[in-house]
N, C-alpha and C positions, 0 to 999 in steps of 0.2 A: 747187195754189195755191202760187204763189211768196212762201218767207218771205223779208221783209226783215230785214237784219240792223241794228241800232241803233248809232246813232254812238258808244255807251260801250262796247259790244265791240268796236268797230275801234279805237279809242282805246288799249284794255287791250292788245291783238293787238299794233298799231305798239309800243307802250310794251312789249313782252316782248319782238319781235323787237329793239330797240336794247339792250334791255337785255343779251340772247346775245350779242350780237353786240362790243359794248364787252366781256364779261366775257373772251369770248376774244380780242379783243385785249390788254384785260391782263395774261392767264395769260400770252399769245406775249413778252411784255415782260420779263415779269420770266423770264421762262426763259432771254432773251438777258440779260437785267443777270446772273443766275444764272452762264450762259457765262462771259460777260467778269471777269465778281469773282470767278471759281475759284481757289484759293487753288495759285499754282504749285510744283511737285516739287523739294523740294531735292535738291542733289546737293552730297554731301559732299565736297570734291576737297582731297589735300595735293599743296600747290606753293608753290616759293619767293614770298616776299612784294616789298614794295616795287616800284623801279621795271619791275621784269621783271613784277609781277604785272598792275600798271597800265595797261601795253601791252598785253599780252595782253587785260585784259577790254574793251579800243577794240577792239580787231583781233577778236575770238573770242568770250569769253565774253558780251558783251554783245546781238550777236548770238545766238547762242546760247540764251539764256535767252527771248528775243522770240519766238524761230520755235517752242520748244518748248515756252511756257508751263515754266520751269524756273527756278529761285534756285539758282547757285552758292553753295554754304558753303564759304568756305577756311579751311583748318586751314593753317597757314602755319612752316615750318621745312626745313634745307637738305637734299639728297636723303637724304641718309646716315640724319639722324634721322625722315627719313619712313618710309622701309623698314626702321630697328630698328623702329619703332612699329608697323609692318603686322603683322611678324613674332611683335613682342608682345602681339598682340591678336587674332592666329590664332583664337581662339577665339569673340572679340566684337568681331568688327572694327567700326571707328566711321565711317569712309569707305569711298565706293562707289570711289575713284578717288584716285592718288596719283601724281605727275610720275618718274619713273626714268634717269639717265642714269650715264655710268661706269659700264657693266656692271651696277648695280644690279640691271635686267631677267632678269638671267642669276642672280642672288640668289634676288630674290623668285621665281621658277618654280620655281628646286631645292628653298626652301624650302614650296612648297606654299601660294604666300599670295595668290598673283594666277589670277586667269578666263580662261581663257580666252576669241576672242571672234568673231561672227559676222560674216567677210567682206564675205558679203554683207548687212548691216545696215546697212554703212558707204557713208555717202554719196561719189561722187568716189574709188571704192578705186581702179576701174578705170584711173584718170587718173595713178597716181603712180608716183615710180619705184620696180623692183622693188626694191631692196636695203632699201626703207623696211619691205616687209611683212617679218614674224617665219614663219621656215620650219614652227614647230610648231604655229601657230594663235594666240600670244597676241597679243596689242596692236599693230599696228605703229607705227614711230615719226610722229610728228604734222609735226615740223619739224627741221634740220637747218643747221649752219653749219659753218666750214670753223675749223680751230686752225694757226695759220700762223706770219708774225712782222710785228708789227706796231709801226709805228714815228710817230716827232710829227714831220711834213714841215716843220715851221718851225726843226729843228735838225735835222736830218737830211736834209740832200740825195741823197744815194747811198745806200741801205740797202742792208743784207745781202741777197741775192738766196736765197742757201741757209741750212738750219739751221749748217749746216758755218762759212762765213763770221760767223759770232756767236763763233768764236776767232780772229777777226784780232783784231790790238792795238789798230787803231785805233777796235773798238769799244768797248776797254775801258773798266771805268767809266761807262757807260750802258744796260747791260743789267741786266732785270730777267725772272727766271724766279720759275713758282710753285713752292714751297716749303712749303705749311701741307695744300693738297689736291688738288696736279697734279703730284705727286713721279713717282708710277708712267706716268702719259703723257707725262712728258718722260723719262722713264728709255726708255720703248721707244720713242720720235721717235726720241731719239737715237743711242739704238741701230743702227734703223733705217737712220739717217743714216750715220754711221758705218759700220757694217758688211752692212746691208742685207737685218739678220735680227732683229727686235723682242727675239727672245727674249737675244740675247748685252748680258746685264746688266749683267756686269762689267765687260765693254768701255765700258758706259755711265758707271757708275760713277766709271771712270777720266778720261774726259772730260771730266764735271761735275766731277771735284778739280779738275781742269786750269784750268775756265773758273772757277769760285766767287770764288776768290781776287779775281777784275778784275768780279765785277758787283756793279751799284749797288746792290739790293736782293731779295730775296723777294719778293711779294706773296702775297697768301690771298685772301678776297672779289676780288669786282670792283671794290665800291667801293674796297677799298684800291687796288688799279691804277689805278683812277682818280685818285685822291688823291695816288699816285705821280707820274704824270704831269701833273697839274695843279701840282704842286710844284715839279716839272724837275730829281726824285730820279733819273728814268732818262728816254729816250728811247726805246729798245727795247723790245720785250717779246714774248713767246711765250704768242700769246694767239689771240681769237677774234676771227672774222671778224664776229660780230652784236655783240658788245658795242661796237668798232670804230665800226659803223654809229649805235649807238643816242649815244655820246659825239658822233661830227661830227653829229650833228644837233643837238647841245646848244652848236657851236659851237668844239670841239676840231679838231686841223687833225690825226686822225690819218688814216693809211691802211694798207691790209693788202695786204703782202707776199706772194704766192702761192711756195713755196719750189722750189728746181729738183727737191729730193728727193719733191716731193709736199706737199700739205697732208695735213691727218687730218680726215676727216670727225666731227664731234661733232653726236651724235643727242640728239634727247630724245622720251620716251616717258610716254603714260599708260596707266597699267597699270590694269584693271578688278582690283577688290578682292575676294579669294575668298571667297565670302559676300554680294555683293550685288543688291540685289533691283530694285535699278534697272541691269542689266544694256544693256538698248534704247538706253537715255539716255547713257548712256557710249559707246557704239556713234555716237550721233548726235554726241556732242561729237567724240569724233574726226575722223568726217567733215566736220564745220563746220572744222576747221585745213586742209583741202585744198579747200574753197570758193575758187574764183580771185579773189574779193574778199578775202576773208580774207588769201590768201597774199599778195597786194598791198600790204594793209595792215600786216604781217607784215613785210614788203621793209622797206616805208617806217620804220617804226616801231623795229623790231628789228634789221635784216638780216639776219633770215631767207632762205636759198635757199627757191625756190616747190618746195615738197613736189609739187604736181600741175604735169606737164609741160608741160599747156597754156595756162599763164598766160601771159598778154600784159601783159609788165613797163612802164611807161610810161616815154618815151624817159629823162626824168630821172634815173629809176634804171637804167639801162642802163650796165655800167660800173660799176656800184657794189659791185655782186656778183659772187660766182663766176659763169661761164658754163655751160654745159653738159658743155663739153669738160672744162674744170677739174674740174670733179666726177667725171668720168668715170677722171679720174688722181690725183684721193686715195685715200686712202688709209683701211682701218677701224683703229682698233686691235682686238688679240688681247684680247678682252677678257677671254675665258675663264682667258688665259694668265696676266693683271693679278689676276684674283678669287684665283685658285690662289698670288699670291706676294706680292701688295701686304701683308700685315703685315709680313712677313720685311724687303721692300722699305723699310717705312718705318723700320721698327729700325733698319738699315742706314744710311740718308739722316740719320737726326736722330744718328748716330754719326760718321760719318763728313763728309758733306756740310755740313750746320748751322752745325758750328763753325768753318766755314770764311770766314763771312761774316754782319755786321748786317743788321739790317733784314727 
């Protein structure tokens, strides 16, 4: 005999199956709201602040943080007192990650205070030029500009072509060299320049007496060169090819002089922090600076040279940058050879040099 079953147990039946059914739709819900509201990975990074920071997080960190669920924390001060601070806290270090250039990199490794880091972790390694990666494993560098001489074409028609040509006369009076924290890399340009060997100091030495007396001023910061040249204290200056870029976008009429003697290649690095536990993430950020968007946006923003060789620069910036060739005929400095002498060096300079000139 066939039972029938009663309309109030199909009722109950229908009304359990919706009810399963909605319940796991809602768990599926909130498991993705759960996803999305994850509370993302800080990373503690020291790096210069203000305008250079600014750009950087349009170009890099902003980026950055979206692809990997991650919150930059910047701890914000200029390399020198980043790297005493790493070194002073050797023990309980407070960042995963800290900016290094001027040899610093060659500091912080002697002293034991930076990670090594995983090649292949890094996104875009394969894409870049070799001189950027570090021969012992650590960090290699992120981005790279050229220190040249660079002059304001609305008073300057004819600039100096060489370092050399900044002791004719008729530049005197409008040059400006640094003076507070680029003593030791104009001591060996010039050197360089001069005798064609970084290390022969003295000979350096003697030249900067020679030229002090006829320049307009020192500068320190960037901002102050900026400040300098927005005043029309100098025209000149021995400076960098990205700061350069980032001022004529602001409207400045400067441009950069590529020297016959060579440029100097000036690197910057982030250095993984010995001790940190977000080692992966540091790996990733490096590789987001060799993204060909990034480097682009890098170009544009900073004039950054494209760290990764395969960028497809857009015609506008074409011409605004080193080239390829160009890079290939700068120059590094000795930096080992700078770590090894720059106190000695700076004694010297605020002895000799300083008093030679305001400003």
């Amino acid at each position: 005999m066939t039972r029938i079953m009663s309309a109030k147990p199909r009722r109950l039946l229908r009304r359990r199956r919706v009810l399963e059914v909605g319940t796991a739709a809602l768990a599926a819900t909130v498991t993705r709201v759960n996803i999305a509201r994850a509370e993302p990975v800080e990373l503690v990074l020291g790096t210069n602040g203000g305008q250079e920071y600014d750009v950087t997080y349009k170009a890099v960190y902003q980026r950055f943080e979206q692809k990997y669920n991650a919150k930059i924390v910047p701890v914000f001060a200029d390399g020198a007192t980043l790297l005493n601070r790493v070194i002073a806290e050797k023990s309980h270090p407070s960042m995963d990650v800290t900016v290094a250039y001027q040899g610093g990199w060659l500091i912080g490794q002697a002293q034991g205070v930076f990670e090594k880091v995983d090649y292949g972790n890094i996104p875009h390694i394969n894409e870049i030029y070799g001189f950027l990666k570090d021969p012992n494993g650590f960090a290699p560098f992120v981005n790279f500009g050229a220190w040249g001489i660079v002059y304001d074409h609305d008073t300057i028609k004819t600039p100096p072509l060489s370092f050399k040509s900044l002791w004719k006369p008729k530049y005197y009076g409008q040059i400006m060299i640094g003076g507070i924290y680029h003593w030791q890399i104009h001591l060996t340009a010039f050197a360089y320049a001069w005798t064609g060997k970084q290390a022969n100091i003295d000979a350096a030495f003697q030249k900067v007496k020679e030229l002090a007396p006829h320049l307009a001023a020192f500068y320190g910061l960037s901002s102050d060169t900026q400040s300098k040249f927005e005043q029309g204290i100098a025209s000149i200056a021995t400076w960098y090819s990205y700061t350069t870029q980032r001022l004529r976008n602001g409207g400045m009429n400067l441009l950069f002089q590529f020297p016959e003697e060579g440029a100097f290649i000036y690197p910057i690095t982030f250095q993984a922090v010995k001790g940190t536990k977000k080692l992966d993430l540091v790996e990733k950020l490096i590789g987001e600076f060799y993204d060909p968007q990034a480097c682009v946006a890098l170009a544009r923003l900073n004039g950054y040279i494209p760290a990764n060789r395969n960028t497809m620069l857009p015609p506008d910036l074409k011409g605004q940058l080193l080239s390829y060739d160009q890079v290939l005929k700068s120059h590094s400095w000795d930096w080992a050879l700078i770590n090894a002498h720059q106190d000695a060096w700076l004694t010297r300079w605020n002895a000799e040099i300083r008093p030679l000139i305001r400003g």
